[in-house]
DRENTORKOL-3810 file (N, C-alpha, C; in nm, 4 decimals):
REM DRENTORKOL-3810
@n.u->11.7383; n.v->8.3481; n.w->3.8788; ca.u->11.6938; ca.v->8.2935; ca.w->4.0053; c.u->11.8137; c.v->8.2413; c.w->4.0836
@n.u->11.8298; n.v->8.2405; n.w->4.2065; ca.u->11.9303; ca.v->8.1618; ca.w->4.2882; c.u->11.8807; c.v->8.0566; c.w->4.3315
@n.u->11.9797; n.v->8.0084; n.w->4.4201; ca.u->11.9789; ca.v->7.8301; ca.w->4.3929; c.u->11.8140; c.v->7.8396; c.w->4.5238
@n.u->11.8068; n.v->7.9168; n.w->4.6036; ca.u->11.7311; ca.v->7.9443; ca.w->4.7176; c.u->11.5403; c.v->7.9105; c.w->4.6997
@n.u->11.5819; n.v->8.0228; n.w->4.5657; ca.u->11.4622; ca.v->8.0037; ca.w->4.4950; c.u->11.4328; c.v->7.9395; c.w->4.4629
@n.u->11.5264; n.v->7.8734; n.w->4.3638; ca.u->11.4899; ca.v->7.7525; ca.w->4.2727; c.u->11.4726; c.v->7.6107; c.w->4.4122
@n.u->11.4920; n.v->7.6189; n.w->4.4622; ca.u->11.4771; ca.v->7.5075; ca.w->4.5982; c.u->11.3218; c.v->7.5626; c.w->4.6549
@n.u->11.2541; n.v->7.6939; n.w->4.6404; ca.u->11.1629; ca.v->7.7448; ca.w->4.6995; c.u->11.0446; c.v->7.6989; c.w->4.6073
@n.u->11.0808; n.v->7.7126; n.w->4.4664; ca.u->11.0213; ca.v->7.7636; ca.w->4.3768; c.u->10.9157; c.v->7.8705; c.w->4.3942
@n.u->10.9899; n.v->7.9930; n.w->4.4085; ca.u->10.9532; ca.v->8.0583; ca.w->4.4047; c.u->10.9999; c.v->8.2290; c.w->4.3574
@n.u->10.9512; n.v->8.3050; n.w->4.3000; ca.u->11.0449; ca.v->8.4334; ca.w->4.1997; c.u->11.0724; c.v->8.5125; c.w->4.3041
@n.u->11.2126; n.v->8.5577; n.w->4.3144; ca.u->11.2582; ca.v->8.6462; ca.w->4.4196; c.u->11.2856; c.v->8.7726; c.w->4.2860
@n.u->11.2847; n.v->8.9014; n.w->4.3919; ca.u->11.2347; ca.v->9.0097; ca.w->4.3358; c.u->11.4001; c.v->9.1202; c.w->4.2924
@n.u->11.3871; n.v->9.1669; n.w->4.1874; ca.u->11.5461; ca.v->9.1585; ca.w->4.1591; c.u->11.5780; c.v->9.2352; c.w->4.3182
@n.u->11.5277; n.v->9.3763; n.w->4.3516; ca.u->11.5946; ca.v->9.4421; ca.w->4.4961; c.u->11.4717; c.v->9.4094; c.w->4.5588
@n.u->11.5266; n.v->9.3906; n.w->4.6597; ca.u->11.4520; ca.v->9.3889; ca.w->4.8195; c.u->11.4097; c.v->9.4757; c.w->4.8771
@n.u->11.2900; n.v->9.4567; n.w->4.9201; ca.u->11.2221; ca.v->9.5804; ca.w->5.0194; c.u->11.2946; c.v->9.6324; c.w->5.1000
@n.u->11.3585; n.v->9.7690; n.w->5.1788; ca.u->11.4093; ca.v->9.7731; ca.w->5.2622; c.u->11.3327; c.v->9.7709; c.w->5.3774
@n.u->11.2346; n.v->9.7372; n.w->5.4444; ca.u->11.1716; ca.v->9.7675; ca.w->5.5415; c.u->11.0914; c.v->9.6503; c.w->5.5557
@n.u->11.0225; n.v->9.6135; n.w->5.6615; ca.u->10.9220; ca.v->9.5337; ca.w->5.6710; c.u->10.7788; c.v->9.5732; c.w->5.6343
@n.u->10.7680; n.v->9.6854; n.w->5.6132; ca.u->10.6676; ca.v->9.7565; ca.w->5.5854; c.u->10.6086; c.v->9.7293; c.w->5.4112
@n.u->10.7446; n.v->9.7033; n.w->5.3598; ca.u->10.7294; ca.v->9.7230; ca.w->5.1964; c.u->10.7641; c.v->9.5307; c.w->5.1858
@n.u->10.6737; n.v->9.4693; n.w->5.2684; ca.u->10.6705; ca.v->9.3062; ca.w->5.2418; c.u->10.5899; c.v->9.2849; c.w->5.1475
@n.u->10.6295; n.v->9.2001; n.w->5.0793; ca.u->10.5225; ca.v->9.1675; ca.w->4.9758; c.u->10.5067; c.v->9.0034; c.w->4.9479
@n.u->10.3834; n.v->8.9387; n.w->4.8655; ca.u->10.3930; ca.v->8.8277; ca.w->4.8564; c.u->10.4067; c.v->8.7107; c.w->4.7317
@n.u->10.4503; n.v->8.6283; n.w->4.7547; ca.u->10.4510; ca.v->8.5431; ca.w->4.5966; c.u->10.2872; c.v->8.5330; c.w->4.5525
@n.u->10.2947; n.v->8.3645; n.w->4.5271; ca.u->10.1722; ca.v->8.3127; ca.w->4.5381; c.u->10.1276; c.v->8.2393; c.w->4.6232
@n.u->10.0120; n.v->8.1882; n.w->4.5753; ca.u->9.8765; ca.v->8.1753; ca.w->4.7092; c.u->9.9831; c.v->8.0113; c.w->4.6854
@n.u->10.0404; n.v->7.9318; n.w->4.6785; ca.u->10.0794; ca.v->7.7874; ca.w->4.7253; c.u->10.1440; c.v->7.7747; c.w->4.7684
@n.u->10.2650; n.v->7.9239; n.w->4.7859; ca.u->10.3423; ca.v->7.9477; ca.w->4.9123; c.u->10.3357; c.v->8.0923; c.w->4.9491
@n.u->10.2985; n.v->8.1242; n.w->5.0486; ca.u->10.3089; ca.v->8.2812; ca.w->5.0520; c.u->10.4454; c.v->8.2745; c.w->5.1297
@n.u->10.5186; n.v->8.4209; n.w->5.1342; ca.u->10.6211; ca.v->8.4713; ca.w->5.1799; c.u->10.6433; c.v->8.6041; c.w->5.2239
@n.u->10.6701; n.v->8.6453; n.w->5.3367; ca.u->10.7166; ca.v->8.8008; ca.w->5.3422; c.u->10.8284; c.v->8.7999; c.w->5.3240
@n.u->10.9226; n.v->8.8936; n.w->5.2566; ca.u->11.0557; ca.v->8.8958; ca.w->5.2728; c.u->11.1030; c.v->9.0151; c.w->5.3003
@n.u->11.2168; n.v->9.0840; n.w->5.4006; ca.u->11.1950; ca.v->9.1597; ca.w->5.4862; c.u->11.3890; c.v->9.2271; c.w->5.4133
@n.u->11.4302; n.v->9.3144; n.w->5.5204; ca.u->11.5367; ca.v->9.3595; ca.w->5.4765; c.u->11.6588; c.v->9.2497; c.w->5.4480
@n.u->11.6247; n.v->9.1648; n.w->5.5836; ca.u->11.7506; ca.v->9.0522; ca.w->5.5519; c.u->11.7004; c.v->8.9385; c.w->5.5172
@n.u->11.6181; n.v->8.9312; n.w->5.3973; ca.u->11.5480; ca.v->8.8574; ca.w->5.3186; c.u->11.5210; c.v->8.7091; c.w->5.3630
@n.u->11.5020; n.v->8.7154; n.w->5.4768; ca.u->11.4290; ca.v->8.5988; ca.w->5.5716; c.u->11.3249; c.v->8.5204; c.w->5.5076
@n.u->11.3237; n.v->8.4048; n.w->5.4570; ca.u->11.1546; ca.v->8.3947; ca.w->5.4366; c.u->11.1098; c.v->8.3213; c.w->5.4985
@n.u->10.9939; n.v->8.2790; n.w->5.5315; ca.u->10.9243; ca.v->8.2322; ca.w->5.5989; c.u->10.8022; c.v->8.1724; c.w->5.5581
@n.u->10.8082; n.v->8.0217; n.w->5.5213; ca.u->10.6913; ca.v->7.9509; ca.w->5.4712; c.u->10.5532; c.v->7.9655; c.w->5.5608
@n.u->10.4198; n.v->7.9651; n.w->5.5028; ca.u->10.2944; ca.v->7.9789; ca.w->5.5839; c.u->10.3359; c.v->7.8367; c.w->5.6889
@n.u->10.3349; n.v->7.7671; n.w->5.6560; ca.u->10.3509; ca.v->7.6338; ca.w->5.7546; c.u->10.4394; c.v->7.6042; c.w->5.8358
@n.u->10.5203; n.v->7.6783; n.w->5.8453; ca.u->10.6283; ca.v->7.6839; ca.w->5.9873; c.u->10.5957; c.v->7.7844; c.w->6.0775
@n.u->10.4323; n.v->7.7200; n.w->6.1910; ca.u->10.4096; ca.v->7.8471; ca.w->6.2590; c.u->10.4926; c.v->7.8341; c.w->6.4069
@n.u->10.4817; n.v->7.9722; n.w->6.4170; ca.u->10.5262; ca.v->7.9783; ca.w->6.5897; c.u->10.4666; c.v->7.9036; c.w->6.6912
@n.u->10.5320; n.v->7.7859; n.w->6.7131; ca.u->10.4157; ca.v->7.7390; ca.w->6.8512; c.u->10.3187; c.v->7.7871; c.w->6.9134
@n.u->10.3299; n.v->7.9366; n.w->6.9325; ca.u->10.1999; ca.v->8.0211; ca.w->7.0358; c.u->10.0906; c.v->8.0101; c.w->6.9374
@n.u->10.1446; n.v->8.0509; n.w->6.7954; ca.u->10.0151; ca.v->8.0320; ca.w->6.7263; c.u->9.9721; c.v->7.9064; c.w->6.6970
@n.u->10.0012; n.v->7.8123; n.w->6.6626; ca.u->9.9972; ca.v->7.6806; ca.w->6.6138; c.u->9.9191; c.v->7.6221; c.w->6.7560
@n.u->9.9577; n.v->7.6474; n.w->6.8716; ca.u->9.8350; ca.v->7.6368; ca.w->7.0030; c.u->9.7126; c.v->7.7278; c.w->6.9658
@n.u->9.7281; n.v->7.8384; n.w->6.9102; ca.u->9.6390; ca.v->7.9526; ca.w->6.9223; c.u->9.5248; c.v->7.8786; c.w->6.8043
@n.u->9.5658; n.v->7.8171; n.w->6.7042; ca.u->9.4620; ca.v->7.7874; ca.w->6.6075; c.u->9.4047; c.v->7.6643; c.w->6.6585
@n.u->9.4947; n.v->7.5708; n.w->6.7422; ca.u->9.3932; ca.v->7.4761; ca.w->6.8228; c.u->9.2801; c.v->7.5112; c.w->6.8682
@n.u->9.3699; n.v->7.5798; n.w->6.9128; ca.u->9.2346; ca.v->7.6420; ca.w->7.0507; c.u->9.1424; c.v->7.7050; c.w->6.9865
@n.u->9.1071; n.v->7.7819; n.w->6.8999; ca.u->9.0288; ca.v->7.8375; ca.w->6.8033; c.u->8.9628; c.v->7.7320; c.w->6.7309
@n.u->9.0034; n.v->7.6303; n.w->6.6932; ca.u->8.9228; ca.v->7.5344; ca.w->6.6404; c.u->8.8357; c.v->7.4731; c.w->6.7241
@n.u->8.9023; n.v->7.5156; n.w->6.8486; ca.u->8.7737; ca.v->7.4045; ca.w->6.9402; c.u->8.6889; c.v->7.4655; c.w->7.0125
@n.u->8.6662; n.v->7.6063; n.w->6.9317; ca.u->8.5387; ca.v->7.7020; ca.w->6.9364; c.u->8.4127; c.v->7.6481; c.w->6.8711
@n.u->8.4460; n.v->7.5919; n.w->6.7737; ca.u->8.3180; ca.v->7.4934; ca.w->6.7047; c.u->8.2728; c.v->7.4415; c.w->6.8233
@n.u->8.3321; n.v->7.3617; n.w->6.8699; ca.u->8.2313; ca.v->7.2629; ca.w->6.9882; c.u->8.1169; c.v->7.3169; c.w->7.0640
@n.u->8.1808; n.v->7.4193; n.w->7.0999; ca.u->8.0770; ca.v->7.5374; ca.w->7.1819; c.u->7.9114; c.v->7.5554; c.w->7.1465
@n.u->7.8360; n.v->7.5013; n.w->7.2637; ca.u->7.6939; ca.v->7.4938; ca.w->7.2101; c.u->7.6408; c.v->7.6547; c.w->7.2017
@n.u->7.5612; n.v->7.6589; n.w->7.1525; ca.u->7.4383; ca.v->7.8162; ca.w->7.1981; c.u->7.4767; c.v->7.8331; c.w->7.3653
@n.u->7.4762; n.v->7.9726; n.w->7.3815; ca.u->7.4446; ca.v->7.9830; ca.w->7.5590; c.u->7.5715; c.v->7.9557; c.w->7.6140
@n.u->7.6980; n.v->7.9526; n.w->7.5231; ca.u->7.8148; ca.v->7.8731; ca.w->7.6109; c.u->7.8907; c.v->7.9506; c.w->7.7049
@n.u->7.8368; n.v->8.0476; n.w->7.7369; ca.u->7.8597; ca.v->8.1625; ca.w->7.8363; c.u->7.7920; c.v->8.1743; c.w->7.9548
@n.u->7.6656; n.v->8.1045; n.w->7.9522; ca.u->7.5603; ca.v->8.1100; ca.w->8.0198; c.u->7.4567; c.v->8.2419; c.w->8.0251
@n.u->7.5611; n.v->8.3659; n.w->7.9170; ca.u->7.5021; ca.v->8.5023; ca.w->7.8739; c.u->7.4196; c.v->8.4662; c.w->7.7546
@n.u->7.3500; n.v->8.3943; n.w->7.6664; ca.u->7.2770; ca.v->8.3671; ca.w->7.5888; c.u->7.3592; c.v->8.3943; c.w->7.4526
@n.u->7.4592; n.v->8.3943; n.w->7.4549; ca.u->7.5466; ca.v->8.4128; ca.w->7.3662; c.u->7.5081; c.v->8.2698; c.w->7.2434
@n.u->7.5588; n.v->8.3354; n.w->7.0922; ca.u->7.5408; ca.v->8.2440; ca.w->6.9735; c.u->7.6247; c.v->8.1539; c.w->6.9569
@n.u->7.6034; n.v->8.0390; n.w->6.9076; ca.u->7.7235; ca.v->7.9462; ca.w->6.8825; c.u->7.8398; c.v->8.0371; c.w->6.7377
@n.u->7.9830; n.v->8.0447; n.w->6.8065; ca.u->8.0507; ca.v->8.0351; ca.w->6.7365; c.u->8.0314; c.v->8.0240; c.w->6.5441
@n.u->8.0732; n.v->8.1068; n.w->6.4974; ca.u->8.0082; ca.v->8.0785; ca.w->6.3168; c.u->8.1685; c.v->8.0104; c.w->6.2935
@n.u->8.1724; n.v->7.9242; n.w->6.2111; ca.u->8.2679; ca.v->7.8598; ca.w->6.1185; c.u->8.3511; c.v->7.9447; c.w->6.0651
@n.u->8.2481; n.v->8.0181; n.w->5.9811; ca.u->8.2966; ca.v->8.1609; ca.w->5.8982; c.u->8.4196; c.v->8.2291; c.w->5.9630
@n.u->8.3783; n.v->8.2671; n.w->6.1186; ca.u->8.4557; ca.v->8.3444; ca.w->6.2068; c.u->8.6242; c.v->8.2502; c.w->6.2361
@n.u->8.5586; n.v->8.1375; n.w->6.2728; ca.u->8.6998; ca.v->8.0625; ca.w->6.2985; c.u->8.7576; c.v->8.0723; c.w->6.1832
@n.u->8.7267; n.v->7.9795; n.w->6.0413; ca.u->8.8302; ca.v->8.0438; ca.w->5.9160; c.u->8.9074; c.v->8.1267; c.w->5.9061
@n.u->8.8177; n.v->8.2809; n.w->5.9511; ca.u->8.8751; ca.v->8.4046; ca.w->5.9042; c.u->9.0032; c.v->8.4482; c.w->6.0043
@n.u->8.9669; n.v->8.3730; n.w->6.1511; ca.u->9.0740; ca.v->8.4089; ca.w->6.2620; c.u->9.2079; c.v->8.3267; c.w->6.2108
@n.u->9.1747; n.v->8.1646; n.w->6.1704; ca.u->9.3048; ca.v->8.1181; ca.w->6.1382; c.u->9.3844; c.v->8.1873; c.w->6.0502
@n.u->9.3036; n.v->8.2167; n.w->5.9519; ca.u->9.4101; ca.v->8.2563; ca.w->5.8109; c.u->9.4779; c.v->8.4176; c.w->5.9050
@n.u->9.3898; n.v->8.4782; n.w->5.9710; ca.u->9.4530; ca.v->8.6135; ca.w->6.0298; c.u->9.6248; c.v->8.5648; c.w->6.0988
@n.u->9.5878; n.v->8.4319; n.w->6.1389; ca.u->9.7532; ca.v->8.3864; ca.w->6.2378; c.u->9.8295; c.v->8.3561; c.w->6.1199
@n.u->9.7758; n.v->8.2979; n.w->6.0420; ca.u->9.8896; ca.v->8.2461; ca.w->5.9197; c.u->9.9563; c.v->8.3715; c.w->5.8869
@n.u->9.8355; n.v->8.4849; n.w->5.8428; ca.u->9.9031; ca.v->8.6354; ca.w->5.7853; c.u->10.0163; c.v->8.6652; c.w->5.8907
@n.u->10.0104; n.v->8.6671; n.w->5.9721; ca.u->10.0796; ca.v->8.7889; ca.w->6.1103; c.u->10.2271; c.v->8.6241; c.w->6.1201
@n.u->10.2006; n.v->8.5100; n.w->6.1324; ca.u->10.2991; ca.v->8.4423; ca.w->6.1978; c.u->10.4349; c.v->8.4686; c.w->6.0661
@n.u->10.3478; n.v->8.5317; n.w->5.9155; ca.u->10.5010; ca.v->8.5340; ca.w->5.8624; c.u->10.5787; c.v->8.6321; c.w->5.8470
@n.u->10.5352; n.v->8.7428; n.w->5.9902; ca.u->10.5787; ca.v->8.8406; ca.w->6.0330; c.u->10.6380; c.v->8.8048; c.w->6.1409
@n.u->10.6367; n.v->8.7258; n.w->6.1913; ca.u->10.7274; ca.v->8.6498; ca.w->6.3027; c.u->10.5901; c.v->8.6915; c.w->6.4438
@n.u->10.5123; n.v->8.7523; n.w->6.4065; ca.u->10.4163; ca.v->8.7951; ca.w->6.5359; c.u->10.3298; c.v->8.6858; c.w->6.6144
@n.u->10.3225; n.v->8.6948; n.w->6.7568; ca.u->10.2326; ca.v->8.5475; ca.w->6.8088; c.u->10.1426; c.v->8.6390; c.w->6.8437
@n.u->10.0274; n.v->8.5277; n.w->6.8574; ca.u->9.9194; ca.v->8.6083; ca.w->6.9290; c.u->9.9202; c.v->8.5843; c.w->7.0966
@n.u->9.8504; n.v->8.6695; n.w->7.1416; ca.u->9.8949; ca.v->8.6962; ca.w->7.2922; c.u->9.7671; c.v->8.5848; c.w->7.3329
@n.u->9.6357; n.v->8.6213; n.w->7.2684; ca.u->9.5347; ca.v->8.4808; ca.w->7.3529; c.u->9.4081; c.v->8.5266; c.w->7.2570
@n.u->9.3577; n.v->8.4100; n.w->7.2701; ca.u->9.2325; ca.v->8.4295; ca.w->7.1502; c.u->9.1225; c.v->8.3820; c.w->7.2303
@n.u->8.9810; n.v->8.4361; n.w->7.2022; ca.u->8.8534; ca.v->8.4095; ca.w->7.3018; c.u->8.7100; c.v->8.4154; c.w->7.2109
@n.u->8.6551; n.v->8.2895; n.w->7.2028; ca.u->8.5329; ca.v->8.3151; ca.w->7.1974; c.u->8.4155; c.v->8.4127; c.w->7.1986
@n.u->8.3710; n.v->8.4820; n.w->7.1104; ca.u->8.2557; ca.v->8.6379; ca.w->7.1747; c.u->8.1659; c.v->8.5873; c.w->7.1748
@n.u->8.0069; n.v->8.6311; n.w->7.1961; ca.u->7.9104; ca.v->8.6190; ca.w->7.2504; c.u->7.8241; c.v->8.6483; c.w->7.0763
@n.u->7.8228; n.v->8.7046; n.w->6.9836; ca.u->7.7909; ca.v->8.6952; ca.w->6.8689; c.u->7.8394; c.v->8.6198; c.w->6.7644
@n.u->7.8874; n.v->8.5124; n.w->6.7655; ca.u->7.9800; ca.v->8.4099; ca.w->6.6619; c.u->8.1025; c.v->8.4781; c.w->6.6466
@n.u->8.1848; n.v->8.5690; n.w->6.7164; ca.u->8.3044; ca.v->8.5786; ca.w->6.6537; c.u->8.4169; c.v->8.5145; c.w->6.7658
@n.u->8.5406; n.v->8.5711; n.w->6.6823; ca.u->8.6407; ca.v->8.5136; ca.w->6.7739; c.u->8.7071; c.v->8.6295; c.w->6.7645
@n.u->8.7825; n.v->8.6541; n.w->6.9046; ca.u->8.8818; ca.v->8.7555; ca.w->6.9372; c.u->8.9638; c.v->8.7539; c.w->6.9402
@n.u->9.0929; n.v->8.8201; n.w->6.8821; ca.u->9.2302; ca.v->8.7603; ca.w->6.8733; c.u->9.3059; c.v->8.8814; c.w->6.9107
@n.u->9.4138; n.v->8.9049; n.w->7.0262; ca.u->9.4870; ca.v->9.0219; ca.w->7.1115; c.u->9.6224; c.v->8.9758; c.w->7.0193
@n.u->9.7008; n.v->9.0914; n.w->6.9889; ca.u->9.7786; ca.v->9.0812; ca.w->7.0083; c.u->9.8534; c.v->9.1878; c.w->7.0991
@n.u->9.9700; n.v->9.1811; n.w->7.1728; ca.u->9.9836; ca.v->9.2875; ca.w->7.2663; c.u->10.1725; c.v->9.2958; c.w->7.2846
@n.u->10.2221; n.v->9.4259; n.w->7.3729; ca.u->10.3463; ca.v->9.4127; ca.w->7.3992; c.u->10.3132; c.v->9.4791; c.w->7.5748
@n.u->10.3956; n.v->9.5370; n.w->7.6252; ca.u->10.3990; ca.v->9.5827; ca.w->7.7771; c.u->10.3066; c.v->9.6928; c.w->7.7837
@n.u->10.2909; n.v->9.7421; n.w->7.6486; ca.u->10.2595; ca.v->9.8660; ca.w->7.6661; c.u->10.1450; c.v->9.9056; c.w->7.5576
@n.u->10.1236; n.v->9.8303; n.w->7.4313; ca.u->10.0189; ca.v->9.8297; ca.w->7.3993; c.u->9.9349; c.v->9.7294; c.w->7.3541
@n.u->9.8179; n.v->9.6976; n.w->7.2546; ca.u->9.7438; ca.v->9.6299; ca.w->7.2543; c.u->9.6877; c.v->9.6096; c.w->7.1086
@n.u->9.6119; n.v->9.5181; n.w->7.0242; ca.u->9.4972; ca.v->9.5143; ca.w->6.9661; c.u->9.4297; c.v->9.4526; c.w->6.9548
@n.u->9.2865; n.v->9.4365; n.w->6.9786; ca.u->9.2004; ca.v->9.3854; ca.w->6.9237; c.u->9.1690; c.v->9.2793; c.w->6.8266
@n.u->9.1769; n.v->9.2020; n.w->6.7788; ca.u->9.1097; ca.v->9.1654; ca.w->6.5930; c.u->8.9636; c.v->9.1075; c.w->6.6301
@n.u->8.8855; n.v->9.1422; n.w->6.5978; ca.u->8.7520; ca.v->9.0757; ca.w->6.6056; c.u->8.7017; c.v->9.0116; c.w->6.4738
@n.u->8.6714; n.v->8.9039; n.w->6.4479; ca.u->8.6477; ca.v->8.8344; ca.w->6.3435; c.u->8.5040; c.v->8.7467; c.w->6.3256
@n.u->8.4060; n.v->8.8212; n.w->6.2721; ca.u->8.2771; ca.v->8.7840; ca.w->6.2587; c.u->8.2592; c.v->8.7242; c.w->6.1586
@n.u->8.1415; n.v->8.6556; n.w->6.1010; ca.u->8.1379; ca.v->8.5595; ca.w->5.9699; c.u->8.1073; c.v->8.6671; c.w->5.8856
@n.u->8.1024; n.v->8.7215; n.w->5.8063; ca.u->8.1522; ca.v->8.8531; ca.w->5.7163; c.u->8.2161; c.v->8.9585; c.w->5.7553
@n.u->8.2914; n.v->9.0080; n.w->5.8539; ca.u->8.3420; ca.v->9.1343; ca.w->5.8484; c.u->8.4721; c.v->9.1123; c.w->5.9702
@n.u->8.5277; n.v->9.2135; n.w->5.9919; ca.u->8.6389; ca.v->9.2209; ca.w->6.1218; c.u->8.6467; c.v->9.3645; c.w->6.1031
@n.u->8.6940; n.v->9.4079; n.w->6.2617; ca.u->8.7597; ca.v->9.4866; ca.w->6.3061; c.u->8.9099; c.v->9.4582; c.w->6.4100
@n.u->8.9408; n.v->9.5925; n.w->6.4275; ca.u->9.0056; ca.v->9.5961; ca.w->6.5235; c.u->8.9597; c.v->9.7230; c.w->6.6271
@n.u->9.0460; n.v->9.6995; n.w->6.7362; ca.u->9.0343; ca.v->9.8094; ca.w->6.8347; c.u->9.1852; c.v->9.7922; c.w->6.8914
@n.u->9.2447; n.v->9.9489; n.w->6.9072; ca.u->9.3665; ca.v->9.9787; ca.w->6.9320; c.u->9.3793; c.v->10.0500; c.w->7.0988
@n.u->9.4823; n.v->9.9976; n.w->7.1724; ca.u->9.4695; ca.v->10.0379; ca.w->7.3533; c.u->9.6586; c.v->10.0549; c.w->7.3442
@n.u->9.6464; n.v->10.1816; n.w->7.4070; ca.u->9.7684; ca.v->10.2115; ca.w->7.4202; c.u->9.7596; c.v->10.2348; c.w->7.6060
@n.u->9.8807; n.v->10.1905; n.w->7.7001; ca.u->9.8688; ca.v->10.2012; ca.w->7.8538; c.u->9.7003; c.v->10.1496; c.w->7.9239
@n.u->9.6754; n.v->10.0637; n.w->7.8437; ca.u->9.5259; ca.v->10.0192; ca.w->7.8807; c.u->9.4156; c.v->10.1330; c.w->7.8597
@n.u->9.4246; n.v->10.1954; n.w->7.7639; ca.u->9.3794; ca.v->10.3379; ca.w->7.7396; c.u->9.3506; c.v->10.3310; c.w->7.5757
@n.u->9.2027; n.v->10.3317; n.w->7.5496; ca.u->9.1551; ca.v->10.3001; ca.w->7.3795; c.u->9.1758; c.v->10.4556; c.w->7.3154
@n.u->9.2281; n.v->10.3732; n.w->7.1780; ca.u->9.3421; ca.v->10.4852; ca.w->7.0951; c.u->9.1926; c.v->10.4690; c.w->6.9739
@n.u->9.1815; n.v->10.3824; n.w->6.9452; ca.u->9.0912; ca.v->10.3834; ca.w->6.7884; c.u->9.0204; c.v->10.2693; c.w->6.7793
@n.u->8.9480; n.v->10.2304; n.w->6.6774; ca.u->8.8664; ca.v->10.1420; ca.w->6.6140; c.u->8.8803; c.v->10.1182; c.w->6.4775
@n.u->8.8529; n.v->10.0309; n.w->6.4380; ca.u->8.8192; ca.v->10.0586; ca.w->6.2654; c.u->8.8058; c.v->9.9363; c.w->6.1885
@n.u->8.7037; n.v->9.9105; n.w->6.0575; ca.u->8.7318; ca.v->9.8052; ca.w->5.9971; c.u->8.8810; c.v->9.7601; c.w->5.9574
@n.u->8.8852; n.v->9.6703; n.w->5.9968; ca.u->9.0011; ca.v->9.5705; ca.w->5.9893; c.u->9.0316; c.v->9.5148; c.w->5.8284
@n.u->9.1364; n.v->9.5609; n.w->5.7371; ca.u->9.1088; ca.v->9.5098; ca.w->5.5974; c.u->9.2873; c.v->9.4560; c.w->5.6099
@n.u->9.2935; n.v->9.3611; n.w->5.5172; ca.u->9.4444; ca.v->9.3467; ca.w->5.5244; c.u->9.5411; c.v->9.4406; c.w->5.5065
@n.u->9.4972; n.v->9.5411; n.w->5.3821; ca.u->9.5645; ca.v->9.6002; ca.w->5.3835; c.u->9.6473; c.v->9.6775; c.w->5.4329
@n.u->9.5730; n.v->9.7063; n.w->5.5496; ca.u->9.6465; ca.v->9.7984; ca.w->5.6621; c.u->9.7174; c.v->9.6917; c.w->5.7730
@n.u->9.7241; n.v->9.5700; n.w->5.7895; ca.u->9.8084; ca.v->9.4600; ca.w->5.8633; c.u->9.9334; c.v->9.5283; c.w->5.8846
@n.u->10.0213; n.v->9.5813; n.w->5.7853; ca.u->10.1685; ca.v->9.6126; ca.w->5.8390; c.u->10.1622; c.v->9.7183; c.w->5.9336
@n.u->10.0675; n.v->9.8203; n.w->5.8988; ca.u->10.0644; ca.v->9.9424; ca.w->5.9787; c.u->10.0318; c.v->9.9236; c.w->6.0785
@n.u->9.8755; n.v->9.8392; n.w->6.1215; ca.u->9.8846; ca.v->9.7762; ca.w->6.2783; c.u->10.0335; c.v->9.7023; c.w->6.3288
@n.u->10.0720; n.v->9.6419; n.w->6.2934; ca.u->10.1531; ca.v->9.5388; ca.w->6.3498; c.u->10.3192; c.v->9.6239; c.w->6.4076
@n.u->10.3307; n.v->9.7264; n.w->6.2941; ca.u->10.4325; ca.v->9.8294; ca.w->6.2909; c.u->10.4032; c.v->9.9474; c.w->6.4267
@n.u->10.2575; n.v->9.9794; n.w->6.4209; ca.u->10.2017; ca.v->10.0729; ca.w->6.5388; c.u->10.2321; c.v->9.9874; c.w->6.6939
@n.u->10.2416; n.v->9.8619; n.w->6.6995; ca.u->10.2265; ca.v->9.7813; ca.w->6.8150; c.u->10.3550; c.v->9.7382; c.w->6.8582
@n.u->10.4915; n.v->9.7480; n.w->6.7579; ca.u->10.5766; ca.v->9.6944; ca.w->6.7871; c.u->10.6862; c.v->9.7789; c.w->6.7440
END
């Protein structure tokens, strides 16, 4: 172990991923991506945009029935959970989210975007998707599983 680790406590991997693609993680009491120039990045040092972004997502709870005036459902708990932990995943990719919104069926919507393209995350109290917009122009859909996180995030940037 190096002294890094042993200050981390945490097992660094004898070679390094070369890519961001091939990130991988410790354990669940610290997660870590570690990338070509072996950056790491604790869950709890988020990017300000997100660290606003999960505010603001928390104060989707408040939201009565109808808070649209479209007859829309109150916000599920479930949904907010599942959106925070989605920012924790992506912020230790260095990624912010572009703006997050309330839906009309208990979920929450979370964009992330660049000049030129877009995604989706929709986060319901059991399930998520995404939806993919390239030039404001829809490319795909699909259940949203972590596993595929690098490949979105890699497709967008």
């Amino acid at each position: 172990m190096t002294a890094l680790s042993n200050r981390l406590n945490i097992p660094i991997a004898p070679t390094f991923p070369s890519t961001l693609i091939e990130n991988f993680r410790t354990n669940q009491e610290h997660s870590y991506w570690v990338n070509s120039s072996t950056t790491l990045k604790d869950t709890n040092d988020l990017i300000p945009a997100n660290r606003s972004e999960i505010k603001n997502i928390k104060s989707f709870l408040m939201l009565e029935e109808n808070f649209d005036s479209y007859g829309s459902e109150k916000v599920a708990k479930e949904s907010v959970e599942h959106a925070i932990e989605f920012i924790k995943e992506i912020n230790k990719m260095d990624v912010a989210v572009a703006y997050s919104s309330p839906g009309p069926n208990k979920e929450v919507l979370i964009v992330l975007g660049n000049k030129e393209k877009e995604i989706e995350f929709i986060f319901y109290p059991s399930k998520a998707k995404f939806v993919r917009f390239e030039a404001s122009n829809f490319v795909d859909q699909g259940v949203f599983e972590y596993e595929g996180l690098v490949d979105l995030i890699s497709w967008l940037f």
